[in-house]
C-alpha positions in Angstrom: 72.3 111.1 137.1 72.0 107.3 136.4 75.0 104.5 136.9 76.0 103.3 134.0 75.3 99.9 134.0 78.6 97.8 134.1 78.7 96.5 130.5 79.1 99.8 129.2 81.8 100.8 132.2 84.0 97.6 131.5 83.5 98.7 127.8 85.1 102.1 128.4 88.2 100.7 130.6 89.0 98.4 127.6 88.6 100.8 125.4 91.0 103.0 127.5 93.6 100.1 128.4 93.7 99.4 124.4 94.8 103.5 123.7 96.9 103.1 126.3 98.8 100.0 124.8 98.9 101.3 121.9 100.4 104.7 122.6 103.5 102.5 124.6 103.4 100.7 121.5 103.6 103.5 119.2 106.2 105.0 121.0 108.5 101.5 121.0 107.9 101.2 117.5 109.3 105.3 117.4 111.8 104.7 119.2 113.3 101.0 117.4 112.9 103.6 113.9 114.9 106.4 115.1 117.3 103.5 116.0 117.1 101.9 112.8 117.6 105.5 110.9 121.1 105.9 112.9 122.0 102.2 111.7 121.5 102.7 108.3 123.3 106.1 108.6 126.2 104.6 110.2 125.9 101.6 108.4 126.2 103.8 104.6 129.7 105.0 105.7 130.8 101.4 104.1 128.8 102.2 100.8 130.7 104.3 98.4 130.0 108.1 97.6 128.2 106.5 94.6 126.1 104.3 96.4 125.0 106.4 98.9 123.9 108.5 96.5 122.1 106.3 94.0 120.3 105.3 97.1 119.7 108.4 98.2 120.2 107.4 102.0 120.5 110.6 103.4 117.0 111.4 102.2 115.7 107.8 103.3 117.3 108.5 107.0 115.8 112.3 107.0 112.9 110.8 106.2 112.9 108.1 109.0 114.1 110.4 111.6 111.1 112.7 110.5 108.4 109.6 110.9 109.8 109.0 114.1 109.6 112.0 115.7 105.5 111.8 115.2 106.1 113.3 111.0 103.4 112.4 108.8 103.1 108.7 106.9 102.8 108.9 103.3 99.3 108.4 102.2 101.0 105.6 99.8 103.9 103.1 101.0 106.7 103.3 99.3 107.4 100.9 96.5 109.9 98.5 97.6 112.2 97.5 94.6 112.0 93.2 94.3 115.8 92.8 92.8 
């Protein structure tokens, strides 16, 4: 069996060290969402029954909670109303 030579080895370990910071990354970004999902949550107690559910926050927080336990992203971003 031949050495690699060390281009190709130095390749690899970046390519490893990148997966790796970007699983830690992942997971911080998981983790600030499933924070963000409790604010909101907590936050909509202030909102009126109304409000909460014109908005339908209880959805948008399931939904939250769902991407940051590793649930699927939808194919298309949500449209974000410009008022």
């Amino acid at each position: 069996m031949s050495e690699r030579p060390a281009w190709v080895a130095n390749t690899i370990a970046d390519k490893v060290l990148s997966l790796v910071r970007a699983k830690k990354r992942i997971k911080a970004l998981e983790t600030a969402l499933a924070e963000a999902a409790g604010d909101v949550e907590e936050y909509s107690q202030y909102l009126g029954e109304y409000l909460v559910k014109k908005w339908d926050v209880e959805a948008d927080v399931a939904r939250y909670r769902a991407l940051a336990e590793g649930g699927e992203i939808p194919e298309e971003p949500a449209e974000i109303d410009a008022q």
